[in-house]
C-alpha positions in Angstrom: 12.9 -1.1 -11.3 10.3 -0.7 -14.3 8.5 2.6 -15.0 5.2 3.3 -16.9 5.1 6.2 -18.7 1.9 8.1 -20.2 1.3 9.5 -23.6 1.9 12.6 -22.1 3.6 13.7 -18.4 2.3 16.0 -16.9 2.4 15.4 -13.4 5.3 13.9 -11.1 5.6 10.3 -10.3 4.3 8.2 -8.2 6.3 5.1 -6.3 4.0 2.3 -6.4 4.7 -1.3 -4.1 3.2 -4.3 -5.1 1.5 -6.9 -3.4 1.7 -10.1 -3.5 1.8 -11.0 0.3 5.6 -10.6 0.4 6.3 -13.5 -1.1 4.9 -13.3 -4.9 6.1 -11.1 -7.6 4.1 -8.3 -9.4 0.8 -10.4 -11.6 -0.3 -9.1 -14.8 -3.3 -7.7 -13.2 -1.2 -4.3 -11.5 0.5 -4.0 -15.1 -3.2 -3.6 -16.8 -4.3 -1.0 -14.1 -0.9 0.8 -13.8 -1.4 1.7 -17.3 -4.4 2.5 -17.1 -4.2 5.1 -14.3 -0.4 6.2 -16.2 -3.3 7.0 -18.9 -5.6 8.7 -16.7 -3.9 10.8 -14.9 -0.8 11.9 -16.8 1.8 10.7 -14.3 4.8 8.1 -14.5 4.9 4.9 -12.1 7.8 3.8 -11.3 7.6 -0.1 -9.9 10.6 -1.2 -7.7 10.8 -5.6 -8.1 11.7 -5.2 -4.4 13.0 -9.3 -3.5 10.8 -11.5 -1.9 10.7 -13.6 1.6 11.8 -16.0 2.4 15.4 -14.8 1.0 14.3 -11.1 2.0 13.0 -8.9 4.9 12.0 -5.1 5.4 15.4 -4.5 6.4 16.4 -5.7 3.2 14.2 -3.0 1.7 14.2 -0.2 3.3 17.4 1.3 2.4 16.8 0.8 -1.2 13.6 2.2 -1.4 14.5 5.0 0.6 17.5 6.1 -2.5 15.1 5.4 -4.8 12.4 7.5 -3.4 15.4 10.3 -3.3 16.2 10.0 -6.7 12.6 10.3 -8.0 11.2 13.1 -6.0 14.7 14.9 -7.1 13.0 17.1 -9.7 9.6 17.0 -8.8 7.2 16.2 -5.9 5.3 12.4 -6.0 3.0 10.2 -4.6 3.4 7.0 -2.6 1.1 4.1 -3.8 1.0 0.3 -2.8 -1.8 -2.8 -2.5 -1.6 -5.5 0.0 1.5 -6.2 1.2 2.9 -3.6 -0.6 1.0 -1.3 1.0 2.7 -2.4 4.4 5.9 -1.8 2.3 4.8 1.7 2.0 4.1 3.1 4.9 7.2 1.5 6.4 8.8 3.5 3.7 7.0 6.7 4.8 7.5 6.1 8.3 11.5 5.6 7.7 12.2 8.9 5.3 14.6 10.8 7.1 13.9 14.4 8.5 14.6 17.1 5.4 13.7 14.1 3.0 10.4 15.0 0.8 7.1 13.9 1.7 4.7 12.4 -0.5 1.6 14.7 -2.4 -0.7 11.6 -1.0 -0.1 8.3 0.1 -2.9 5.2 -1.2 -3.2 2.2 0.1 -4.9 -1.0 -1.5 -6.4 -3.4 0.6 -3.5 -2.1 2.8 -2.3 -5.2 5.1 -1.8 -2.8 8.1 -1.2 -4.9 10.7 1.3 -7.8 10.7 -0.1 -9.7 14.0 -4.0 -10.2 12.0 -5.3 -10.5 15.2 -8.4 -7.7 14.9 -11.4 -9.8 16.6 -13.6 -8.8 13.6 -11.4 -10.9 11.6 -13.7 -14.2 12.4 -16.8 -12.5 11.3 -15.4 -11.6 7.4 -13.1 -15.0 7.0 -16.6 -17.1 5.7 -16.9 -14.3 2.8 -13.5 -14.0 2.0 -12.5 -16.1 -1.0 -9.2 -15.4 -1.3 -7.0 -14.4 2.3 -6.8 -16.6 5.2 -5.3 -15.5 8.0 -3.0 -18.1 9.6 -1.6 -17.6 5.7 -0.6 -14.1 6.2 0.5 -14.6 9.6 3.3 -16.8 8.1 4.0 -14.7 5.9 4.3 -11.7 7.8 6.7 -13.3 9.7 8.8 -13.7 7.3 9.0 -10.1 6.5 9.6 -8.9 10.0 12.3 -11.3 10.1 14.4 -10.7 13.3 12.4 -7.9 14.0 9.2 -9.7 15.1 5.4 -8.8 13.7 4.9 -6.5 17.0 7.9 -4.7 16.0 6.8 -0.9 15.6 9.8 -0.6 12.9 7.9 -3.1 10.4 4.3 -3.1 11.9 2.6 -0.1 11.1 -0.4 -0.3 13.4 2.3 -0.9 16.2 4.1 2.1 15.3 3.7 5.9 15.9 1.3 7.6 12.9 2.0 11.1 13.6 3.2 13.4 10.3 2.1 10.8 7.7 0.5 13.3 5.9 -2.7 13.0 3.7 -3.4 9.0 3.5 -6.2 7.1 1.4 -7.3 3.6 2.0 -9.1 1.5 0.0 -10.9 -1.3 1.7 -13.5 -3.9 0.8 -16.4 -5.4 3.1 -15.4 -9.5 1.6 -11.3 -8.8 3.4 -10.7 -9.7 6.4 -8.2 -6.9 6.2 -11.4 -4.9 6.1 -11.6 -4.5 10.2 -7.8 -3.3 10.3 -8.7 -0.1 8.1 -10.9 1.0 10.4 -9.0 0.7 13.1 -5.7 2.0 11.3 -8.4 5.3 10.4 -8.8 5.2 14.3 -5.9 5.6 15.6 -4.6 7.9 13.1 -7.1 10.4 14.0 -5.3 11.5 17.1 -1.6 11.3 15.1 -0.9 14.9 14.3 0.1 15.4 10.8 -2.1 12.7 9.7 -5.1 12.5 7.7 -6.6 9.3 6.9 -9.8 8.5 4.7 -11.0 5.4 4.2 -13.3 4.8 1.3 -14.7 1.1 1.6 -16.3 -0.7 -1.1 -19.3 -3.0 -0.2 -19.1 -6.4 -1.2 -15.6 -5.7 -3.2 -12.8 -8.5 -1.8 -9.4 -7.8 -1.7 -7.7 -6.1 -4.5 -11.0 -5.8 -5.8 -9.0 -3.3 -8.5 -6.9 -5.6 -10.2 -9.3 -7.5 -11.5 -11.5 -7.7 -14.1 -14.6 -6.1 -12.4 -17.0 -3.6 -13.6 -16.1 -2.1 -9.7 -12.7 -2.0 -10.6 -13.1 0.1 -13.3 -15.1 3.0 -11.1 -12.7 2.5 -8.0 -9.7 2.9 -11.0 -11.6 6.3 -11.8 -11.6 7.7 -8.5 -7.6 6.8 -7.6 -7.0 8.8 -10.3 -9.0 12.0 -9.8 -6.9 11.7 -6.3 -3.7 11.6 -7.8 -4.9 14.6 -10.8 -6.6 16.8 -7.6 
């Protein structure tokens, strides 16, 4: 576990997953906006180097991030943060707290992979404009992280699962991911969930992880995460 610390706390922590599609480990790209929001806002993030398929599955992670989320929302409330497939990672976390255990202030997701299967039909119409996912890729992979459990499994896949009392949830989606049509549908369904509350805020012609990267976009989609986690 690594934590980036501000100049100055003045806020609780918040838990953040990386991506990295399972199977890669955190890229200098999340250290650069990390600090940058750790600046911003005032708040600590504390980075879990969770281990990685093929040697790993959520099982594997679960109870471990579940302590660690204990520990850090000991002494003072947090938020819940992940990109990608970390963002998977994190709302399996969320889903999994135990009753009595605290809640996150927010939960954002990244260019959130939110459902294992990447089956949405509207994936064929984005694939030519995305330059970075393909989806037989993250099926694989996916696959790997479910492990015995299966991708359909409503313990790993969140769009599978039951969405009621997640709480306030933002997602972060560009129109170049063919995780794009998943957000949408994840915002769907969660409308009924009681408890939940999810906004998406898309971001035309941004692919995915659009944040990480060197973008003038970035920078203003940097901004606003952080005036949600200093509301």
């Amino acid at each position: 576990m690594l934590r980036i610390s501000p100049p100055a706390e003045t806020a609780g922590p918040v838990l953040y997953l990386h991506g990295g599609a399972w199977a890669a480990e955190i890229r200098a790209g999340h250290w650069t906006f990390l600090a940058t929001l750790a600046r911003l806002t005032g708040r600590a993030f504390v980075v879990p180097i969770y281990p990685l398929v093929p040697r790993a599955t959520h099982a594997d992670h679960l109870p471990v991030l579940t302590s660690l989320w204990s520990s850090i929302t000991a002494t003072s409330p947090a938020a819940l943060m992940g990109d990608s497939a970390g963002a998977t990672i994190a709302l399996n976390l969320l889903r999994a707290l135990p009753e009595g255990a605290a809640r996150p202030e927010s939960t954002i997701l990244l260019s959130p992979t939110l459902d294992l299967t990447v089956s949405h039909p509207g994936i064929a119409a984005v694939a030519p404009r995305d330059p970075l996912l393909k989806a037989e890729h993250l099926r694989a992979l996916a696959a790997l992280y479910a492990g015995e459990d299966g991708v359909n499994s409503p313990a790993v896949n969140p769009m599978a699962s039951d969405l009621a009392g997640l709480g306030s949830v933002t997602v972060f989606t560009g129109t170049r991911d063919i995780l794009n049509p998943d957000a949408h549908r994840f915002a769907e369904r969660a409308a009924t969930a009681p408890g939940t509350s999810v906004d998406v805020i898309e971001s035309p012609g941004m692919m995915h992880d659009w944040m990480l990267m060197p973008l003038p976009e970035a920078a203003a989609t940097t901004t606003r995460i952080a005036s949600l986690l200093t509301a």
